[in-house]
KETI-697990 format. One record per residue (C-alpha): x, y, z; residue number from 1. Coordinates in nm, 3 decimals, decimal comma, m for minus. Example, Ala and Ser with C-alpha at 12.3 -4.5 7.8 and 13.67 -1.06 7.14 Angstrom:
BEGIN
SITE_x_y_z_num
SITE_1,230_m0,450_0,780_1
SITE_1,367_m0,106_0,714_2
END
This chain:
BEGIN
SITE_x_y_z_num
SITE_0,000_0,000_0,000_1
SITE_0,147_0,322_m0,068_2
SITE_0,084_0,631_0,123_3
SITE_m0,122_0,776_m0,083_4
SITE_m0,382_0,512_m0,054_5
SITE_m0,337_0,507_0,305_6
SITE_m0,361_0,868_0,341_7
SITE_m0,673_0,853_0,206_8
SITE_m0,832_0,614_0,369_9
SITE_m0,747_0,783_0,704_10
SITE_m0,899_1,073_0,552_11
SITE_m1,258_0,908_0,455_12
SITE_m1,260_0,681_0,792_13
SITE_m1,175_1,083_0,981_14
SITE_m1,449_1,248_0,742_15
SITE_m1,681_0,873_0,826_16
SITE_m1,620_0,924_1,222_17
SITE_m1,679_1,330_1,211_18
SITE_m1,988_1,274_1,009_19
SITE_m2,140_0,967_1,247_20
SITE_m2,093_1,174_1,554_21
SITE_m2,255_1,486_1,391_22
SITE_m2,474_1,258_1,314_23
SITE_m2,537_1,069_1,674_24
SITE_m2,518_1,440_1,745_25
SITE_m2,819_1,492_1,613_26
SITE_m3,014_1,228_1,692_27
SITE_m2,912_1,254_2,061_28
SITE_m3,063_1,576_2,019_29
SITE_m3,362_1,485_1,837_30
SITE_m3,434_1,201_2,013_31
SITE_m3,381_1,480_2,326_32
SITE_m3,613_1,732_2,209_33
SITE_m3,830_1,446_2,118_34
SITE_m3,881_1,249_2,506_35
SITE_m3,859_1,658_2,626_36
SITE_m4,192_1,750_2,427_37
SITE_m4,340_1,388_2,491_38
SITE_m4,312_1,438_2,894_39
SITE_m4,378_1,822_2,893_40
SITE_m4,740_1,715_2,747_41
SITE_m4,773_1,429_2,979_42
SITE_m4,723_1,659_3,273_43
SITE_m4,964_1,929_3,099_44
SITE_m5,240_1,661_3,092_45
SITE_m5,173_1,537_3,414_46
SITE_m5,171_1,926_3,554_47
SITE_m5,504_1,947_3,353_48
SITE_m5,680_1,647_3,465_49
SITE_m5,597_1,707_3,833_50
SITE_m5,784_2,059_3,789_51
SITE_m6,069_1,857_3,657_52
SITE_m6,060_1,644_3,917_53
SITE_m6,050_1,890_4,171_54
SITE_m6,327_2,129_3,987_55
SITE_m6,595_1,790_3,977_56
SITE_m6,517_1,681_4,322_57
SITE_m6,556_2,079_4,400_58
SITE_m6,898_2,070_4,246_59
SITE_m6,977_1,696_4,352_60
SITE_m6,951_1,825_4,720_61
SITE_m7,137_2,163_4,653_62
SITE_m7,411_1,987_4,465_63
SITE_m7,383_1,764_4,815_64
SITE_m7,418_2,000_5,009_65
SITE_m7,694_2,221_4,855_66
SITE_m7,920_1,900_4,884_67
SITE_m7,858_1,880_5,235_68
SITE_m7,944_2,225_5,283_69
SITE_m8,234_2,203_5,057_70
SITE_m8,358_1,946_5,313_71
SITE_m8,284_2,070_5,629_72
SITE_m8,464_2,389_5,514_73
SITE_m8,792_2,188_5,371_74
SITE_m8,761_2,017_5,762_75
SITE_m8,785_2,350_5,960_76
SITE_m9,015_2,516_5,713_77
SITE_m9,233_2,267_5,712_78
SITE_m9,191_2,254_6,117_79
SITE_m9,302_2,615_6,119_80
SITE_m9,614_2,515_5,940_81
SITE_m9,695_2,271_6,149_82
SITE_m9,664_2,482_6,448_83
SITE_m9,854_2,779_6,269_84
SITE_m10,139_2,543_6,185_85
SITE_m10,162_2,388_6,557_86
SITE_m10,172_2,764_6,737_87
SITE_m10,425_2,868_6,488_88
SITE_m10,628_2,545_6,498_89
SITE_m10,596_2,599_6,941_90
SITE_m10,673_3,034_6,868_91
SITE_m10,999_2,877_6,659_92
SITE_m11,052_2,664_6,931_93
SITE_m11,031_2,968_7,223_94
SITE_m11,273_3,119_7,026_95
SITE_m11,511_2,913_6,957_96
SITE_m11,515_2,828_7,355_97
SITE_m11,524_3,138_7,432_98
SITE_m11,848_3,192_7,177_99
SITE_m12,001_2,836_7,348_100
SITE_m11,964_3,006_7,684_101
SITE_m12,105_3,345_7,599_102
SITE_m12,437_3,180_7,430_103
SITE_m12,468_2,911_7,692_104
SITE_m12,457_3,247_7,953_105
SITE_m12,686_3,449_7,749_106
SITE_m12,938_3,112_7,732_107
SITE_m12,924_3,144_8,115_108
SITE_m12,999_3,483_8,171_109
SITE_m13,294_3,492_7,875_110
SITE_m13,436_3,182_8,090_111
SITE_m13,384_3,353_8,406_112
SITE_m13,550_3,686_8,238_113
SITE_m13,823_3,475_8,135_114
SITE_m13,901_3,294_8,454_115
SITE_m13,873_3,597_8,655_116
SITE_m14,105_3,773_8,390_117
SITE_m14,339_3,463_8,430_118
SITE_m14,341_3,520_8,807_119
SITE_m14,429_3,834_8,799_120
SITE_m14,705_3,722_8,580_121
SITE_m14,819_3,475_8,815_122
SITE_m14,835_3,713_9,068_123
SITE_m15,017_4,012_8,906_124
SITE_m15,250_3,720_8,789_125
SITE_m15,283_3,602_9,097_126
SITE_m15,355_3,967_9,315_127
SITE_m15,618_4,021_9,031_128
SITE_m15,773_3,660_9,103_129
SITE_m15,745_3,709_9,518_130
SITE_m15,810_4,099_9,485_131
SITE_m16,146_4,046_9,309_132
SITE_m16,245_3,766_9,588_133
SITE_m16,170_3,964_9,863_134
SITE_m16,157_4,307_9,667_135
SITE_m16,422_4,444_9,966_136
SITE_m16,201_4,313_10,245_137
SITE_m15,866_4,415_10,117_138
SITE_m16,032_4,758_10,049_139
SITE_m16,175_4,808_10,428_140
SITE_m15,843_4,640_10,536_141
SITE_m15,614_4,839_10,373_142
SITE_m15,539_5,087_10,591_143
SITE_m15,486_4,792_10,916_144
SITE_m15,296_4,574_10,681_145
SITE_m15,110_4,809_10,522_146
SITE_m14,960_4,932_10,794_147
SITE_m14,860_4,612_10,946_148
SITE_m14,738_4,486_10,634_149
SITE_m14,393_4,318_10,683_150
SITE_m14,417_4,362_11,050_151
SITE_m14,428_4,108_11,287_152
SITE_m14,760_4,140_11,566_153
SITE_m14,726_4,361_11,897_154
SITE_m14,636_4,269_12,194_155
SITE_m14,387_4,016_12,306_156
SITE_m14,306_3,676_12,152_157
SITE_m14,459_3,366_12,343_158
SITE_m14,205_3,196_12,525_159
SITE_m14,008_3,502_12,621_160
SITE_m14,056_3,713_12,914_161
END
């Protein structure tokens, strides 16, 4: 082999090694850039998803937690009712006691009214009846018996000295 031959195949294998390590060169930095991008979206997804997450369990629990509200309002409104209906059902009642109680006393006094009315009836119908039987005796008497009217007799009570 002469030099010259030699030469240049030192020359192509130098130019053959420069070129496969610009070339490893680049792929190492492709293949770089590549698995950078690849795990920079992974970790954008996974930073997105986690703020999904987060946002449906927010409005899981809110939704949660409305309804629970929601009832224990209904409950206490409804309690209020209840106790609204019962002191106007027991103010109803009060009345209409008090109503019962003012007829039943007003049913007393007309029949007291009307039985003292009918005794004094009775009685003016029966001083016309005696009056007219002894109309000449209670008119000659009327002066004696007026008089004594109410009055017990004179003198002393038997039995008493």
């Amino acid at each position: 082999m002469d030099n010259n031959s030699c030469l240049t195949e030192s020359i192509i294998h130098v130019r053959w090694e420069k070129n496969l390590v610009f070339f490893l060169d680049e792929a190492d930095e492709s293949v770089l850039t590549t698995q950078f991008g690849v795990q920079e979206k992974m970790l954008t997804h996974q930073h997105e998803t986690q703020h999904k997450v987060l946002e449906t369990e927010r409005d899981h629990m809110v939704a949660q937690m409305k309804t629970q509200y929601d009832q224990q309002y209904m409950q206490q409104k409804l309690m209020i009712e209840q106790q609204y209906k019962q002191q106007t059902s027991q103010l109803t009642m009060a009345k209409t006691q008090r109503e019962m109680a003012i007829q039943q006393q007003a049913a007393q006094m007309t029949a007291q009214a009307s039985q003292y009315q009918m005794q004094v009836e009775m009685q003016a119908q029966m001083a016309k009846a005696y009056g007219s039987a002894y109309g000449a005796a209670a008119g000659a008497g009327t002066g004696a018996t007026a008089g004594a009217k109410g009055k017990s007799p004179g003198g002393k009570p038997k039995g008493k000295k």
